[in-house]
N, C-alpha and C positions, 0 to 999 in steps of 0.2 A: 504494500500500500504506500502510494506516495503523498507525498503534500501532509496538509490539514486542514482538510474541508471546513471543520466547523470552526476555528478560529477564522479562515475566511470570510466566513457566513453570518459568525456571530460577532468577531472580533475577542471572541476570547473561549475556554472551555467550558462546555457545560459544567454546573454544579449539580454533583451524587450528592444524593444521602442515601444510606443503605439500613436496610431493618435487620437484624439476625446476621448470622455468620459468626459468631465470637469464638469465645474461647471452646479447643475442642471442633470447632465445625472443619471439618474438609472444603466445602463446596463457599465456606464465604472467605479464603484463603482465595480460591479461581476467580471468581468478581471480582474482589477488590485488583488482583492481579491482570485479570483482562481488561476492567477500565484504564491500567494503567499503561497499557503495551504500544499504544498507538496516544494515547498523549492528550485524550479527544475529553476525559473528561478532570474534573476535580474534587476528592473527596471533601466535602465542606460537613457534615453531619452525620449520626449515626444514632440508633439504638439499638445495642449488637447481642443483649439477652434478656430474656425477660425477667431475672434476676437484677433490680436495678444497683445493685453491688458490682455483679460482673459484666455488668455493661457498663459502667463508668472506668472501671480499671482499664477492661477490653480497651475503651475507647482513645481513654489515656496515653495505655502502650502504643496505640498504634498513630497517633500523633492526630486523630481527628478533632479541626476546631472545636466544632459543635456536640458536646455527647449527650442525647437523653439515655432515663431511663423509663421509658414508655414511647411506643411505636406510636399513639395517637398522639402524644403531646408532640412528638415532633413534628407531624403533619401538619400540625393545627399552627405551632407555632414558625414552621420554615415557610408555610403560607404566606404569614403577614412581614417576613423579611424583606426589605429590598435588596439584597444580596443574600436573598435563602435558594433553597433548593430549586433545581431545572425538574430534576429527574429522578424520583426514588426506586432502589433494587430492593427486592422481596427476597429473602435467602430463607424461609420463617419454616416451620412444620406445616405440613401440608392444610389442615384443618386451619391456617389462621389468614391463607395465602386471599380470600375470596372476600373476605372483612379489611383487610390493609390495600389491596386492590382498588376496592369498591372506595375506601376514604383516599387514597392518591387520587385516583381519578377523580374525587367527586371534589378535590380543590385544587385540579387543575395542572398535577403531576403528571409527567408521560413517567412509563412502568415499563421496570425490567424485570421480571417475575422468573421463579425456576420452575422448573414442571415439577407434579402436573399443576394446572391452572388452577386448579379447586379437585378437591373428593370426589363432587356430583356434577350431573348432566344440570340441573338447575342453577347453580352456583355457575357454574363456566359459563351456563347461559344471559346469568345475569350480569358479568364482568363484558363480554361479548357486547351485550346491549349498551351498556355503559360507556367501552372506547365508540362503540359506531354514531353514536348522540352526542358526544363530546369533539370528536375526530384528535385525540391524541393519540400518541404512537403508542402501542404494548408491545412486548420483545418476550417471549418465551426464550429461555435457556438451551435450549436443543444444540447444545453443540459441538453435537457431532457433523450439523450441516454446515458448520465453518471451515471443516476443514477441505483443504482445495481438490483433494482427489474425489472428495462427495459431491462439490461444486461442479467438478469435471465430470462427473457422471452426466450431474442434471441436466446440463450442456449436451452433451451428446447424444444424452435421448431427444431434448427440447432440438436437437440441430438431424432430428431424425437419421440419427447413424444406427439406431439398433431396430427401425423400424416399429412394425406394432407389436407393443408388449403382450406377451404368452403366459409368462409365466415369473413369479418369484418366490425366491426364498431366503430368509431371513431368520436367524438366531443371534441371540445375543445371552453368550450364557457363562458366567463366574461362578466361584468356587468359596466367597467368602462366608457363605454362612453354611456352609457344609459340615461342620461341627456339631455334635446331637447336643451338646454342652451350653448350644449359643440361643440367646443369652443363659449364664449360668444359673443355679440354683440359687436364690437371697440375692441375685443382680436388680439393680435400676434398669426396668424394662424398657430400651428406648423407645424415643414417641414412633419409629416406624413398628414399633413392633403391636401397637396400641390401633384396631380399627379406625378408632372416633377418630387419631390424630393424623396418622399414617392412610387410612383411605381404608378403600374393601379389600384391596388385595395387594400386597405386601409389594411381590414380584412385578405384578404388573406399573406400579406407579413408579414404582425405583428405576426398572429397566425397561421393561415393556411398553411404555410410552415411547422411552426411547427409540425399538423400533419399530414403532409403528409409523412413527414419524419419519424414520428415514427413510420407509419403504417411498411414502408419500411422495417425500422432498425430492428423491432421486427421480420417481417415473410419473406424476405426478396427476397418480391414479388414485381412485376413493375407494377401498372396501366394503361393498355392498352386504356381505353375506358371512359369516365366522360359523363354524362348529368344532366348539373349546370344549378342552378338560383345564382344569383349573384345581389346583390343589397342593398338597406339600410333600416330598419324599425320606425327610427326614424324621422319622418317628417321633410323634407325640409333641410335633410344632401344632400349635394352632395359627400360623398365620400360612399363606402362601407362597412357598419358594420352588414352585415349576407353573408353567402353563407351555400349551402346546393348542394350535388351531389349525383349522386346514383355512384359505381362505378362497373366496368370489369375489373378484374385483367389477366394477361399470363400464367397465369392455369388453369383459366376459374371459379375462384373463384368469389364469389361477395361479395360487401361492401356498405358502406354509411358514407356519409362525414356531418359534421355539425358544422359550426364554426361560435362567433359571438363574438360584444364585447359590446352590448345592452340589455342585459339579466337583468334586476335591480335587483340589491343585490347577483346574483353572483360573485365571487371572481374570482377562476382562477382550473376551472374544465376542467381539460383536464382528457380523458377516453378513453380508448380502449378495446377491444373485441373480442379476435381472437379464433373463431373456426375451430377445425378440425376434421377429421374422428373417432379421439381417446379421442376427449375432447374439454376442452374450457379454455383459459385462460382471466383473467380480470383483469386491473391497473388501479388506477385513482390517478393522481398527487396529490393531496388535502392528502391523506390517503398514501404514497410514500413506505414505509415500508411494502405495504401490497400487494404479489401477490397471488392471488386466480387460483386454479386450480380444474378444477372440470373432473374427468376420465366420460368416458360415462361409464361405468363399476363400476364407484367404489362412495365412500363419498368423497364429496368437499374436497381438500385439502389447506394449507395456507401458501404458504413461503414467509420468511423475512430473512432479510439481517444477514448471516452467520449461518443461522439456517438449518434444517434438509435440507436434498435434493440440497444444493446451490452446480451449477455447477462454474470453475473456473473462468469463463467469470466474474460473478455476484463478490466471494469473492477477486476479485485482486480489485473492484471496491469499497470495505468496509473498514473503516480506525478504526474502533471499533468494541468490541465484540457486537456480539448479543443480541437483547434488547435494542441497543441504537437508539434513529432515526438517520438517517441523511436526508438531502433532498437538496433545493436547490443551496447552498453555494458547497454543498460536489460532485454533481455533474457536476457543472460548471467547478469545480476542476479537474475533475478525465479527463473530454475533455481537458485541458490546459496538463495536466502529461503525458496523452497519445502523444498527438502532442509534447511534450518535446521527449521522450523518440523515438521517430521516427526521430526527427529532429537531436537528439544526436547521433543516430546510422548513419544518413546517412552522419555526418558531422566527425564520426569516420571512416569510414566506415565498420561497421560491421553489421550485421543483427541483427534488431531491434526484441523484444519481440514481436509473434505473436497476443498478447492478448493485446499488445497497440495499435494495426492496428482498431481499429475499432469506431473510431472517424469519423466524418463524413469528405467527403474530397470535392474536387472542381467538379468531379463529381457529386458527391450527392447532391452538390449545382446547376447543372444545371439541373439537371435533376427536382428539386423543381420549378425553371423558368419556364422549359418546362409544370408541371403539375399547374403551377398558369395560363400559358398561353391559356391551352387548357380548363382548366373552364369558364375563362372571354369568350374564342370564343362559347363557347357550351350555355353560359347565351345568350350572343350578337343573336345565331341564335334560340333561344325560347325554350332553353333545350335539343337541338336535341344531339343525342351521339354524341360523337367527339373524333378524336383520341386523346391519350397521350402518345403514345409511343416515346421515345428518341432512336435517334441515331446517 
């Protein structure tokens, strides 16, 4: 990525504030880090736990001006700042993402939210309604479509090189909770492990959104039809750590779903597969650098990032020459730059880069709801297909 759009735009960087991610969090470690990769924004507040103790320390250490310890006091009051917040990130337990949402939005904050969007199809629907009546930007986390060799898929299907899509297949499956011990005996039961706060189903909101989204992102197909098993392999869990689907896609394509987080000694293999009338393309996260393309026609082919064949979607997404890796710092990144540079235009008003539109939005988050929804119903009635179309 070159330049810097939104200092052009706005004459200076957006101001973050961010809710959650403190001490202990993994994922608000990546935010904070992807705001900062490309320059675009500036930490100016936070409310980083709902412990208002270790969100002031949290905040302390980490040198943020402004630290609450409440996520509504800071909304309420980086609202009446003249140098308060642009843009607030949601890093929160799933159960609190649809209420913090819904107060961003409703005083005028554009929203960088982590999946999924909310628990329920209601909730998603209602956040949904909310950016489309206000017209502020939401940014869903999915970022795994930041990274350039995913981008270069989309591309290549969007530039009809694999022709019409047949078929895909997708798993995304780890090994970290493959432990019969996990959580232990007398442990603090994390909030993912908790329905009300974690959602219905464990697996599916952790990862399974995941790819469901990337099926999307890549071929940029809607799954009409699901027949789920849904359930757990490791004795005597009661949350969900497997699902598996066959799928019907709105072209009449077919696919297969497989996600888990009980696999012992796998890491974090997420895979896809997307065949069409002129070919086949194949990614696998582990390997990020590496998209394979095989023509029905011709010898397998190999693109990496800024290398032969890379269409513009894929190079605006590369911040190094060729030969270098990058992976998943660089495209958590590239989802935070993109949602900058839309935020930056819509707050110049000018017309944003059409190659920064394609970050995932609040749509793309309910419609993730709608298809977690309709596997848990299809597991619920013994596999039977079930619809998943949104509308």
């Amino acid at each position: 990525m070159d330049g810097n759009p939104v200092i052009e735009m706005l004459g200076r960087r957006l101001r973050l504030a961010v809710i959650g991610g403190g001490p202990g969090s993994f994922i608000g470690g990546m935010h904070r880090a992807a705001a900062r990769i490309d320059d675009r924004y500036e930490l100016v507040a936070g409310a980083l736990s709902s412990d208002p103790e270790r969100s002031r320390q949290a905040g302390e250490a980490l040198g943020i001006p402004r630290v609450y310890t409440d996520a509504l006091d800071l909304l309420d009051t980086e609202a009446t700042l003249d140098a308060g917040a642009d843009v607030v990130a949601i890093m929160t337990p799933n159960d609190s993402h649809h209420e913090y949402a819904m107060a961003a939005l409703g005083l005028g904050f554009d929203v960088i939210a982590d999946k999924p969007i909310t628990n329920t199809v209601d909730e998603a629907l209602d956040v949904l309604a909310r950016v489309e009546e206000t017209g502020l930007v939401f940014c869903l986390t999915h970022n795994y479509t930041g990274y350039p060799m995913v981008r270069q898929a989309r591309a290549m299907v969007g530039d009809d090189q694999l022709g019409e899509i047949r078929l895909v297949q997708v798993e995304y499956v780890q090994g970290g909770k493959a432990r019969e011990d996990d959580p232990g005996p007398g442990e603090d039961v994390p909030w993912r492990y908790d329905p009300v706060r974690g959602g219905p189903s464990l697996v599916m909101g952790d990862i399974g959104t995941h790819a469901h989204n990337l099926v999307r992102f890549i071929t940029g197909l809607e799954v009409s039809e699901v027949a789920a098993e849904v359930g757990h392999i490791v004795p005597n869990r009661l949350v969900d750590d497997y699902a598996g689907a066959m799928l019907r896609f709105d072209n009449g394509a077919r696919g297969s779903f497989w996600v888990t987080q009980a696999a012992a000694g796998v890491e974090n293999s997420l895979r896809i597969r997307v065949s069409g009338t002129r070919g086949t393309l194949e990614w696998q996260q582990e390997q990020p650098t590496r998209l394979v393309f095989k023509p029905l026609d011709g010898p397998a082919q190999l693109r990496t990032p800024n290398g032969p064949g890379t269409l513009p979607l894929s190079a605006r997404a590369s911040r190094i020459v060729a030969g270098h890796p990058e992976g998943f710092h660089e495209g958590f990144a590239n989802v935070y730059s993109d949602a900058a540079e839309a935020i930056a235009a819509r707050r110049a008003g000018v017309v944003a880069d059409p190659l920064a539109l394609h970050f995932p939005n609040a749509r793309d988050g309910a419609i993730g709801v709608r298809f977690v929804d309709a596997v848990m119903q299809s597991s619920e009635a013994g596999g039977t297909w079930t619809n998943a179309e949104f509308s």
